[in-house]
N, C-alpha and C positions, 0 to 999 in steps of 0.2 A: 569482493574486490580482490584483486589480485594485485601484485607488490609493484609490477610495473603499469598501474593503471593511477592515471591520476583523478584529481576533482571535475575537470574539465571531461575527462572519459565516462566518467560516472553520470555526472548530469546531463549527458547529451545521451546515454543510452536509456535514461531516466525519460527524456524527452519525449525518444524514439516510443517508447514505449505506452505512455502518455499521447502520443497521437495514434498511433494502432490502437488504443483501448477507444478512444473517442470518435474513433472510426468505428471502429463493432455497436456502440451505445448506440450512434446514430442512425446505426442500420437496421439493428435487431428490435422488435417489437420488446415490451420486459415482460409477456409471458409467454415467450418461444424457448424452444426447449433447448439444449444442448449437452453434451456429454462434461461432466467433473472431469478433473484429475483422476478422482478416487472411482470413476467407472459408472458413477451414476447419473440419471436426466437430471438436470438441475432447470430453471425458468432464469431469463438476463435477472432479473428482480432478484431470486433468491442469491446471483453472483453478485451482484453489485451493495445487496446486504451485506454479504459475506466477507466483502473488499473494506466494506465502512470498519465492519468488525476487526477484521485486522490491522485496519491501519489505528486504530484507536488501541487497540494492543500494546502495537509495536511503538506506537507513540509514549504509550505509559511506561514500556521498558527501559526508552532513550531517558525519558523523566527521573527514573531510577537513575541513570547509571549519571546523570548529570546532580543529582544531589548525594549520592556517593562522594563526586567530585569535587562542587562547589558545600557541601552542609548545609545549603539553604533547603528547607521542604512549603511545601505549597504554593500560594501565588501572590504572598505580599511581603512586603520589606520586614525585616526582623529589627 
């Protein structure tokens, strides 16, 4: 994010993005191949692991920085 973007900017390029991806899924078989980032073939299936993986990640990061904030840890009332 940059300083002059707001929530509204974020989740509509979030969107954007979110339909260009559902548009490739729908088109591509999941064992056609395509080039990584990092230069290698990859299969849509190994990408779309790869997408689960990280978003489960970065989800557990947000998890962190929200009981940093709030003290509460896990997923039931203390």
């Amino acid at each position: 994010m940059e300083p002059h973007e707001s929530t509204d900017d974020v989740l509509a390029f979030y969107a954007r993005a979110r339909a260009a991806a559902d548009q490739v899924i729908a088109e591509v078989e999941i064992e056609d191949l395509g080039t990584a980032w990092f230069g290698e073939q990859v299969s849509m299936r190994w990408a779309l692991i790869h997408m689960i993986e990280e978003t489960a990640r970065h989800t557990g990061h947000l998890d962190i920085l929200r009981e940093l904030l709030d003290g509460r840890t896990g997923d039931h009332e203390e």
